[in-house]
PADOTOR-815526 format. One record per atom (N, C-alpha, C): x, y, z; residue in one letter; residue number from 1; chain. Coordinates in nm, 3 decimals, m for minus. Layout:
N
         X         Y         Z   aa     i   ch
         X         Y         Z    A   NUM    A
...
//
This chain:
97
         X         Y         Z   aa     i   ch
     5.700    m0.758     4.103    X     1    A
     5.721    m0.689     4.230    X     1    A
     5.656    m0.551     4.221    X     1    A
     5.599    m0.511     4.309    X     2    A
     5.510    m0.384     4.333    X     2    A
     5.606    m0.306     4.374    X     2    A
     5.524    m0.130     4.369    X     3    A
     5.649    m0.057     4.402    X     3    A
     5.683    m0.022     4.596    X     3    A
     5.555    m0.077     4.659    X     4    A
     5.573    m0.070     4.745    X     4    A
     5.712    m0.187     4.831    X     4    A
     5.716    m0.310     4.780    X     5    A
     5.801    m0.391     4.776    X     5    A
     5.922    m0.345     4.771    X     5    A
     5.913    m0.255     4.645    X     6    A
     6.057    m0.198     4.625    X     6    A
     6.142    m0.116     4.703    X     6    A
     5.987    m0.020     4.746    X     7    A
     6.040     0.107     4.880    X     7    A
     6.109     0.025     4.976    X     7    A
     6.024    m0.084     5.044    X     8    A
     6.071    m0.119     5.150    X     8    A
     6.165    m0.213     5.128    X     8    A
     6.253    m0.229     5.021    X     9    A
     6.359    m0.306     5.006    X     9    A
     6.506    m0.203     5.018    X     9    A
     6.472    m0.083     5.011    X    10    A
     6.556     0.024     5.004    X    10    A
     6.592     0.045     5.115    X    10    A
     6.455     0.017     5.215    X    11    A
     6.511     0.080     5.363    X    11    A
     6.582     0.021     5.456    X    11    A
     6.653     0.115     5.530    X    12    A
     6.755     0.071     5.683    X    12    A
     6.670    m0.005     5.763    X    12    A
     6.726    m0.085     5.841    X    13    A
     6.649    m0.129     5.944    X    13    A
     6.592    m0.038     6.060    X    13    A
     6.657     0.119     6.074    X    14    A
     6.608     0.174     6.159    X    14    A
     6.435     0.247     6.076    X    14    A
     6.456     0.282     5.946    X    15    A
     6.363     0.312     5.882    X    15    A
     6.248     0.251     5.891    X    15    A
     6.293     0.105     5.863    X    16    A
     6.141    m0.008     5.890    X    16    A
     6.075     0.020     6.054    X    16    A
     6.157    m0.019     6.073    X    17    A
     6.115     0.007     6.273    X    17    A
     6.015     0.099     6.294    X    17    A
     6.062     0.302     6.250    X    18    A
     5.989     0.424     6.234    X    18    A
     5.895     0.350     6.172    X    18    A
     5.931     0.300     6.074    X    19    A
     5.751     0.290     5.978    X    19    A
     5.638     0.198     6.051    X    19    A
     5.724     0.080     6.100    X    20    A
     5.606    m0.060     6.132    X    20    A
     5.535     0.067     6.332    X    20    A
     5.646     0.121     6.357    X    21    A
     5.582     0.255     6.465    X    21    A
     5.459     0.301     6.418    X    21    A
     5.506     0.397     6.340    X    22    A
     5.351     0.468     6.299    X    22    A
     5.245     0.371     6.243    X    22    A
     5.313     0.269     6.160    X    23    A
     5.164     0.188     6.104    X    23    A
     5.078     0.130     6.176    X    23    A
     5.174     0.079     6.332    X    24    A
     5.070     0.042     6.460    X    24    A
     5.012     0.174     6.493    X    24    A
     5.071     0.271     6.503    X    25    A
     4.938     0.408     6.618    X    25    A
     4.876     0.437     6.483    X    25    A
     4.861     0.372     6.322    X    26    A
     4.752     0.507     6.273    X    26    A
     4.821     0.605     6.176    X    26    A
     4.895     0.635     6.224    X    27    A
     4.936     0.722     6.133    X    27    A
     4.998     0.699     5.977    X    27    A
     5.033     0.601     5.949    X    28    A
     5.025     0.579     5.820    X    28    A
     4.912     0.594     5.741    X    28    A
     4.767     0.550     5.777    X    29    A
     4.679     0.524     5.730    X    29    A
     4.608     0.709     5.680    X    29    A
     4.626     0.776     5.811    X    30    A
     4.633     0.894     5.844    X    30    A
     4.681     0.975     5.724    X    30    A
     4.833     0.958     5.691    X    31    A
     4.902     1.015     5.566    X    31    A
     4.838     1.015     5.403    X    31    A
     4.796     0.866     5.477    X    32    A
     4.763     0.798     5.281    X    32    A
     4.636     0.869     5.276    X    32    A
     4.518     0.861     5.366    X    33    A
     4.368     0.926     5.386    X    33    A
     4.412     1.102     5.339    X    33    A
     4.521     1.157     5.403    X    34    A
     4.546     1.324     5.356    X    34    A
     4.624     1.318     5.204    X    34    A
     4.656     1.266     5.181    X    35    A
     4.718     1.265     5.075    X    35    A
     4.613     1.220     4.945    X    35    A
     4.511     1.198     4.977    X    36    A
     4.414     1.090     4.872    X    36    A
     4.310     1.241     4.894    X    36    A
     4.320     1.274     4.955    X    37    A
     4.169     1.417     4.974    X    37    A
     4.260     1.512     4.889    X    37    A
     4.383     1.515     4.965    X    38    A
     4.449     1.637     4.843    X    38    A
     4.429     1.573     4.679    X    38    A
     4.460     1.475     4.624    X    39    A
     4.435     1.446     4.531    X    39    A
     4.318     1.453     4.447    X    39    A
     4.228     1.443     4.564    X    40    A
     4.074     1.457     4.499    X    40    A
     4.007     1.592     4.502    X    40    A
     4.065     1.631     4.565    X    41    A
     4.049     1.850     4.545    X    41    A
     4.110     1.853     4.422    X    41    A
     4.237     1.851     4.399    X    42    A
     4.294     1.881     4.306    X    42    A
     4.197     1.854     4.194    X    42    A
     4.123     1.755     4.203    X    43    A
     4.007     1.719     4.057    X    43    A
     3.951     1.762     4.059    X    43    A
     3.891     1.857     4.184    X    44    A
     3.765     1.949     4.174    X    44    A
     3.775     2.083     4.046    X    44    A
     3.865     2.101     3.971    X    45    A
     3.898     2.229     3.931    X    45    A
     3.800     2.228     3.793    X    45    A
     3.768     2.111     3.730    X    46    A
     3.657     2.143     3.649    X    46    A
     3.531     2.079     3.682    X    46    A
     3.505     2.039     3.823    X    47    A
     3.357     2.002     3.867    X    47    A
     3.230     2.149     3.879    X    47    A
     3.104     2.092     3.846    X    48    A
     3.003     2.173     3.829    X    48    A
     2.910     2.130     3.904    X    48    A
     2.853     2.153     4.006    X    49    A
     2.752     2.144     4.111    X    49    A
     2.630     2.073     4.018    X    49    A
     2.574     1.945     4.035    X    50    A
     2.474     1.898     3.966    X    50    A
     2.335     1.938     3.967    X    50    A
     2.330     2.034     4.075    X    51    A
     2.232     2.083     4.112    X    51    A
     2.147     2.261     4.018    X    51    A
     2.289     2.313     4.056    X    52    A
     2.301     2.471     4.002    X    52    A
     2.378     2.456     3.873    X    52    A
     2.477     2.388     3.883    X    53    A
     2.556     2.420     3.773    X    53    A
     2.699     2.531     3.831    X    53    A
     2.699     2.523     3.940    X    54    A
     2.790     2.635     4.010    X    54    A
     2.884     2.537     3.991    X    54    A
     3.010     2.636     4.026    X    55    A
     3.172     2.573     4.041    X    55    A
     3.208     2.547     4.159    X    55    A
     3.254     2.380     4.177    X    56    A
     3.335     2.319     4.266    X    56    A
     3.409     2.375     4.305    X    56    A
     3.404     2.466     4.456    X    57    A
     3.587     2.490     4.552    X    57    A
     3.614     2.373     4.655    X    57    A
     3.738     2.398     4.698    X    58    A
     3.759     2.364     4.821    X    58    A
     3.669     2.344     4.908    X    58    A
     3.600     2.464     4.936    X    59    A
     3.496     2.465     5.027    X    59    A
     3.386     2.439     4.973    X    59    A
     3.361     2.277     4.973    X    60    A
     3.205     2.235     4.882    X    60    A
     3.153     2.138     4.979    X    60    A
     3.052     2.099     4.957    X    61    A
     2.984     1.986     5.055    X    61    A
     3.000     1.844     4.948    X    61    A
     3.002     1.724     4.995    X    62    A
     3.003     1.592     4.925    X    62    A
     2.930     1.516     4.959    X    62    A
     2.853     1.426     4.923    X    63    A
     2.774     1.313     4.940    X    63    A
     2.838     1.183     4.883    X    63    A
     2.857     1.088     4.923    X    64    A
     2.890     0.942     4.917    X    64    A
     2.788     0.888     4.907    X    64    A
     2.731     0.791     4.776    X    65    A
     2.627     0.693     4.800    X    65    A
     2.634     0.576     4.718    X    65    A
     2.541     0.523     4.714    X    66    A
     2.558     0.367     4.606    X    66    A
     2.612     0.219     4.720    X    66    A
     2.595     0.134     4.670    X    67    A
     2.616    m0.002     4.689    X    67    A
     2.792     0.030     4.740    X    67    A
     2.799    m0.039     4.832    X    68    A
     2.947    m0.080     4.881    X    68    A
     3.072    m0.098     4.753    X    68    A
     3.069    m0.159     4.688    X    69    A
     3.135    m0.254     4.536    X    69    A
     3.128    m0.113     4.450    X    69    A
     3.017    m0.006     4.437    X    70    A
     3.000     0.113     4.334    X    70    A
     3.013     0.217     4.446    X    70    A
     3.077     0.282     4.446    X    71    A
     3.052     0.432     4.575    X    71    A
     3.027     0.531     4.439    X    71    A
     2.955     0.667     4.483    X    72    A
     2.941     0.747     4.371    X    72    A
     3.023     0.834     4.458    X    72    A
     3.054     0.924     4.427    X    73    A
     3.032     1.115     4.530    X    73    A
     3.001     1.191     4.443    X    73    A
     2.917     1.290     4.487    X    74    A
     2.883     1.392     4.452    X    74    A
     2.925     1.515     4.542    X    74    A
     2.914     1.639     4.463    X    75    A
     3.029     1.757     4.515    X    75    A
     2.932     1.860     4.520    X    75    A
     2.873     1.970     4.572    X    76    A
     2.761     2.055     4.548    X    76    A
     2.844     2.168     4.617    X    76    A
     2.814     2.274     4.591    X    77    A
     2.857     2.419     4.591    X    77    A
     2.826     2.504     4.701    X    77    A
     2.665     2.426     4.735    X    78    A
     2.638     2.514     4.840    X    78    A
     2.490     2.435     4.924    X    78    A
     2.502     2.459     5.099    X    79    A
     2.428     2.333     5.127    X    79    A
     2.262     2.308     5.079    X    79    A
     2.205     2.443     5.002    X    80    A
     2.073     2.443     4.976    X    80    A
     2.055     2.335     4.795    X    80    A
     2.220     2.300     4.772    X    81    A
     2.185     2.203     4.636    X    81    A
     2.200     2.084     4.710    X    81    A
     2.281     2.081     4.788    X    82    A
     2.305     1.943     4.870    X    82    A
     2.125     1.895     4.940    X    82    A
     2.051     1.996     4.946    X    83    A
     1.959     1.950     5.056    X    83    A
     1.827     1.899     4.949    X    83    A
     1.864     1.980     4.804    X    84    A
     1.763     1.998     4.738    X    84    A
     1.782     1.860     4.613    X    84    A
     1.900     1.820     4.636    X    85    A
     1.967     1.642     4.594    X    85    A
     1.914     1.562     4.688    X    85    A
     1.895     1.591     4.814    X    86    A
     1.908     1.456     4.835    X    86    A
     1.733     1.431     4.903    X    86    A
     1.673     1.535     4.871    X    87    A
     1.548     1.516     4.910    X    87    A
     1.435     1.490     4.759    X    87    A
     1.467     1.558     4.679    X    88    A
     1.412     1.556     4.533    X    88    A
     1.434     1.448     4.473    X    88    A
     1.572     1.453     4.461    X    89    A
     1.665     1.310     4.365    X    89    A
     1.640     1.169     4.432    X    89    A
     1.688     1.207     4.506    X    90    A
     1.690     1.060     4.566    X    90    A
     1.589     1.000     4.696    X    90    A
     1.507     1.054     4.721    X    91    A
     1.362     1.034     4.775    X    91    A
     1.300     1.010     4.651    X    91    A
     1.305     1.040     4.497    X    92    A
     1.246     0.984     4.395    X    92    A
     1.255     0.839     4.353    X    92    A
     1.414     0.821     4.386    X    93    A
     1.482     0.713     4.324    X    93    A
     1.414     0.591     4.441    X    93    A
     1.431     0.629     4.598    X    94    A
     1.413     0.538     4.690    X    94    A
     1.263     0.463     4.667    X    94    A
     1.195     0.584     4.623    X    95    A
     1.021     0.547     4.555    X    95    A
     0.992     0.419     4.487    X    95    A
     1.120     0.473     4.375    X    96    A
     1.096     0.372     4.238    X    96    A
     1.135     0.272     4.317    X    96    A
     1.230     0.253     4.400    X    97    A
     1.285     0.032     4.409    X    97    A
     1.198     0.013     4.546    X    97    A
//
């Protein structure tokens, strides 16, 4: 049994109701999506811009790429490494295949 199983074995029937509510408008999905970005900031604290070598904040730009099945991201510091990735790097790579 999973732990989600478990939660919802705990709950009132008025509880389920609230929940199966929000899971139709969205908002569950909503929670789990904010809650998964906070998590992934939180990892930013020893990321290094692949570009410069600068330090990952809050306020960084990201790129998503790769095959559906592999996603990469990448995190850049500031938008002139972001521009200078994805035109250098990977206009090289698109060459080669």
């Amino acid at each position: 049994m999973n732990k989600l199983q478990k939660i919802i074995d705990t709950l009132s029937e008025e509880d389920l109701v609230k929940i199966k509510r929000d899971l139709v408008a969205g908002n569950v999905d909503r929670l789990i999506n904010e809650k998964l970005n906070k998590i992934s900031y939180g990892k930013l604290d020893n990321k290094k811009c692949p570009v410069c070598g600068g330090t990952i904040t809050e306020n960084n730009y990201s790129l998503e790429f790769g095959a559906s099945y592999l996603r990469k991201r990448a995190y850049f510091d500031a938008v002139d490494c972001l521009e200078y990735f994805i035109y250098s790097k990977l206009k090289k790579h698109e060459l080669k295949h």
